[in-house]
N, C-alpha and C positions, 0 to 999 in steps of 0.2 A: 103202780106205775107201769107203763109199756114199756114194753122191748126194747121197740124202734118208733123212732119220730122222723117219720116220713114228711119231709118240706121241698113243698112246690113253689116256687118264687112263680108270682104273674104279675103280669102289668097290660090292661086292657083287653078289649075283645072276649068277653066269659067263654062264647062259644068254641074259644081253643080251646080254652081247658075242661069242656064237657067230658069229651073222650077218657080223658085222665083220667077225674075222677069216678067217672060211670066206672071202668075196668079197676081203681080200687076199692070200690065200694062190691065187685064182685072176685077182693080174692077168697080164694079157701079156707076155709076152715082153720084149718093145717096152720095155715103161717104163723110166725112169731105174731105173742099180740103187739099194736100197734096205735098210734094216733096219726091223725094226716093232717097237717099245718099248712095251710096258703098261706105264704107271705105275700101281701099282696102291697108291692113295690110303688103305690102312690096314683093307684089307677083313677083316672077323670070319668070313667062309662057307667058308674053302678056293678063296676065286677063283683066288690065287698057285697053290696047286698043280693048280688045274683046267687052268690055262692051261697048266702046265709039263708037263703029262701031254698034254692034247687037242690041241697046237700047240706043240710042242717048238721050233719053229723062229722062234718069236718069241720076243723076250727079254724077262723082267720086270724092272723094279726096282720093288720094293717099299717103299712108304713105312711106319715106323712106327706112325701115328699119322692119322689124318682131316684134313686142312687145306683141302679145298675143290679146287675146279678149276684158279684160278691156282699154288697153289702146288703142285701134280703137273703141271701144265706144266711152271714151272720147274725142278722135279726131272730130268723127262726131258729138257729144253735141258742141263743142269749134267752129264748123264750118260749125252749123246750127241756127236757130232762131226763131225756132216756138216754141209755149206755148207747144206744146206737143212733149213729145221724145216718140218714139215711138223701141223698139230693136227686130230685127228680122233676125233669123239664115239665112246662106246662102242656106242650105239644108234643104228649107222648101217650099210645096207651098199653097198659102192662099186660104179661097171662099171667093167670090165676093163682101160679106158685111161683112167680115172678119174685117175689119178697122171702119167701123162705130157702128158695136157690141162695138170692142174695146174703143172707145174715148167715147161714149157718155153719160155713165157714171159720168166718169172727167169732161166734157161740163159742164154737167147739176147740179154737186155738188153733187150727189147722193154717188160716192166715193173721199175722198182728202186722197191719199195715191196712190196707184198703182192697175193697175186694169191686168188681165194676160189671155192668150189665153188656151185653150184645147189643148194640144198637140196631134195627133191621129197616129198612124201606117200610112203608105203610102197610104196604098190604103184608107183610111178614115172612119174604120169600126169598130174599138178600139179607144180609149182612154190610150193612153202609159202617159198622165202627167195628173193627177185631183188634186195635190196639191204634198206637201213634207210635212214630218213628219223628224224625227232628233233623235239620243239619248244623251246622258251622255257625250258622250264625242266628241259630234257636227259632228258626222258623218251622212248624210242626207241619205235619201231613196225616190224615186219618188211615188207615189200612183197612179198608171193603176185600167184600169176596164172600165166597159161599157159607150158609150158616153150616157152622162145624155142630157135631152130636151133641147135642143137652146132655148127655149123659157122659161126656167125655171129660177130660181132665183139667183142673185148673190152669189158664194160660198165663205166664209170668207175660207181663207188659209196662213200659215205658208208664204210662200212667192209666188210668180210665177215666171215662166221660164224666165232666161235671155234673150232665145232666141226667145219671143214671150210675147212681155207686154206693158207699157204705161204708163207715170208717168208726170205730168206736171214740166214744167222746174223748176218753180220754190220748188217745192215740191223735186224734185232731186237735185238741188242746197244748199238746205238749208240745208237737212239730209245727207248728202256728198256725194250719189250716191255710184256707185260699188269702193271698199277699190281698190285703184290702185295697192295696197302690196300683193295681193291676184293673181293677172296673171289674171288669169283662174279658174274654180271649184271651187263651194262652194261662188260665189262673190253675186248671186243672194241670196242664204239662209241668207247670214249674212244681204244683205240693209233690205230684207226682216223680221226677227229676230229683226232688230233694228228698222222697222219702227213699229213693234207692240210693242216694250219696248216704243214710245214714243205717242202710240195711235193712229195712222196711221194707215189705212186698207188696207190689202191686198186680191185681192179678183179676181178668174176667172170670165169670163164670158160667159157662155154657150152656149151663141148663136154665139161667136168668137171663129172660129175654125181652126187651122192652120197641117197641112200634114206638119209629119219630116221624113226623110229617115232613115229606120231600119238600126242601125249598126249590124254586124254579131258582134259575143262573141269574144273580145278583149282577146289578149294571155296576158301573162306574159311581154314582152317586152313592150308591149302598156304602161301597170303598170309601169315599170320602167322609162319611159319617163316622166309617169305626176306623179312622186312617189312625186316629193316637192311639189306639191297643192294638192293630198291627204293625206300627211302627215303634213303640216304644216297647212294648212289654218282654219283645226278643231280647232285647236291651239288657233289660231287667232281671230278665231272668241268668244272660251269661255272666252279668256285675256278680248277682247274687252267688250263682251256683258254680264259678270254672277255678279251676287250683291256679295256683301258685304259679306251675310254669306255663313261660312265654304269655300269658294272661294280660298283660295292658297293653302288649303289640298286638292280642286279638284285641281287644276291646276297642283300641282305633280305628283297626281295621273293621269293625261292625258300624262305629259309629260314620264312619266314613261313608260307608255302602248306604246306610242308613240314611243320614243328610241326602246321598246321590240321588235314592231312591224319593225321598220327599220332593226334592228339588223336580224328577223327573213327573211325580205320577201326581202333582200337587199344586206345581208352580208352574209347571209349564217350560220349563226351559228343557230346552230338547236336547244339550248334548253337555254330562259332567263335563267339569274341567278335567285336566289330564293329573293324572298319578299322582306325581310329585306334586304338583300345586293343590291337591286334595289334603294330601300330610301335613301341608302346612300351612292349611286354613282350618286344620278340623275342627275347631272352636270359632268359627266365621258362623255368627249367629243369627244376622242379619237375615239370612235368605236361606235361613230352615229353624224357623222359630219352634215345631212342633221337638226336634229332635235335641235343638239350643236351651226349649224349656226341661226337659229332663238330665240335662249336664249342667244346666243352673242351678234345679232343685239340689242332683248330689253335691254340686260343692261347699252348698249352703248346708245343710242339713246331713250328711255323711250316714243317711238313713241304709242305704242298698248295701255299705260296705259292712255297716253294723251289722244288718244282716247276713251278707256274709263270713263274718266272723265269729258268728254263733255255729255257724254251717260247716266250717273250716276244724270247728272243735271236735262236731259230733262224727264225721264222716268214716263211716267204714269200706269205701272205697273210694276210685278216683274218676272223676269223669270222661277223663280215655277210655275206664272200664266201661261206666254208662253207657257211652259212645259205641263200641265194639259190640255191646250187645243190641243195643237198638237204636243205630241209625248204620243201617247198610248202606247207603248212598249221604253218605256228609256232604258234600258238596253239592248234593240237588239244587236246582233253582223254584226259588218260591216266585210264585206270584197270583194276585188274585182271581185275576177269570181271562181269557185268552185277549182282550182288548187291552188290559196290562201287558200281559207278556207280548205282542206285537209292540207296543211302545218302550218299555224298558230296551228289547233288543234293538228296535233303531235308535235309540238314543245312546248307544254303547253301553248300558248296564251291566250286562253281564260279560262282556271281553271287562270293564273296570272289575266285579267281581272275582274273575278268573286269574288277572294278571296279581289281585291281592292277595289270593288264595298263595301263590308262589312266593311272592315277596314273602309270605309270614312261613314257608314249607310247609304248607299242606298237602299241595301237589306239588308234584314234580317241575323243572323250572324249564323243562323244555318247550 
């Protein structure tokens, strides 16, 4: 049996995933032995049999049907068998000792948690991912900057890239792996988040370095497609992962900001209601169905609290701590590409965000 089971979720276009697997069909020698699994997430083009003809030596499991990124993860976990998972985008390509940087870590015991790759620009001369930071209301931000030394020291970080990391089976089995509830976006922050609430490290490793293809600046329609996992999954993750204190005066105050931001970036009404009459509509469902659907599902099903009450068991710290080590800027403003952030700030968004931030003492009330 191999080492590691290396799974690449894809869905259409084979020609992305050429680069991929050309550069892991030439790693070295050297690396832990290995298998490389396509899950291939329900593609309509012939990718299944591109792949089965152009790279015989990699295996498909073909999914059915479309489900998204987490659940062709977990297809390839369910229908692989090595100690080590290993998750690697389709539009990426590795260097040569890319995979033995990665694992050997985990091997050796040095990390029991997850260990994660350098993400770089294409040509391999930046560093686009060195970690993630978050704020207040579990909206994530990537950390870019220059590539630090491959041969430098392991970097403790908030979580690593879904699409380029490595967690031993059983450490992914035991901590529930990526929330299935989550689709897509945001599923790496949360295991990540959760595996430091329970002492688990998260940590890149410098001398593991993986090429992703630069997206060009995504419009407004992009937005709208992934609006339910940037608008629900922040959600999801503070239900899941925040303690005990002051905890349901934040959780209004997200779901608040939340509806505002739907209502602005969605529905087209151009100015929240004010403060007070926000608090006391914040289950007004009507005219923010996307963020109405996710406070309907937990009343019904008590799924997220579940979850966080397994979380609440295991935790060896506190999410202040999380917070204090990686999110220097809690209070940042998220928003998708500068055509958002021009509409959220005419529409008062963010004075509504700031003056919540104070109501709950986050900031100061001056």
């Amino acid at each position: 049996m191999p080492t590691a089971s290396i799974l690449v979720p894809h869905y259409n276009n084979p020609e992305l995933l050429r680069p991929c697997l050309e550069s892991l069909r030439a790693l070295r020698a050297d690396n832990p032995t290995h298998e490389v699994v396509v899950v291939d997430d329900g593609s309509s083009d012939g990718s299944v049999e591109w792949v089965r003809r152009e790279h015989p030596w990699a295996r498909v499991v073909a999914r059915a049907e479309n489900g998204g990124f987490v659940r062709a993860i977990q297809t390839g976990v369910n229908e692989s068998q090595s100690d080590i998972l290993v998750f690697l985008n389709n539009d990426t390509w590795v260097e040569p000792d890319w995979l033995k940087n990665l694992v050997d870590p985990l091997l050796s015991g040095q990390v029991e948690g997850v260990t994660g790759s350098i993400l770089m620009n294409w040509e391999g001369t930046r560093a686009n991912f060195l970690g993630a930071t978050f704020n207040y209301l579990g909206y994530g931000f990537e950390v870019p900057g220059e590539l630090p030394d491959p041969r430098g020291p392991l970097i403790p970080v908030l979580c690593a890239c879904g699409g380029a990391m490595a967690v031993s089976r059983k450490v992914y089995l035991e901590t529930g792996g990526f929330d299935e509830s989550f689709g897509m976006i945001y599923e790496d922050l949360d295991f990540g988040w959760r595996l430091n609430l329970i002492g688990r490290a998260c940590c890149l490793v410098p001398g593991s370095r993986v090429g992703h293809r630069a997206h060009s600046s995504l419009g407004r329609s992009s937005f709208e497609r992934k609006a339910r996992y940037y608008l629900l999954n922040p959600l999801r993750m503070l239900l899941k992962n925040g303690d005990e204190e002051g905890h349901l005066e934040r959780m209004q105050m997200a779901v608040t900001l939340a509806q505002a931001r739907e209502r602005i970036c969605l529905l087209g009404q151009s100015r929240p209601p004010g403060f007070l009459d926000r608090l006391g509509q914040l289950f007004h469902k009507e005219t923010t169905p996307l963020v109405a659907s996710l406070v309907e599902e937990e009343e019904r099903t008590r799924a997220l609290a579940e979850k966080r009450a397994t979380i609440l068991k295991r935790r060896r710290c506190t999410t202040r701590e999380v917070f204090e080590r990686f999110a220097p800027e809690p209070t940042r403003p998220w928003f998708f590409d500068e055509e958002q952030r021009q509409l959220l700030e005419t529409a008062g968004y963010f004075e509504l965000e700031r003056r919540m931030y104070r109501s709950c003492g986050i900031i100061g009330r001056g």
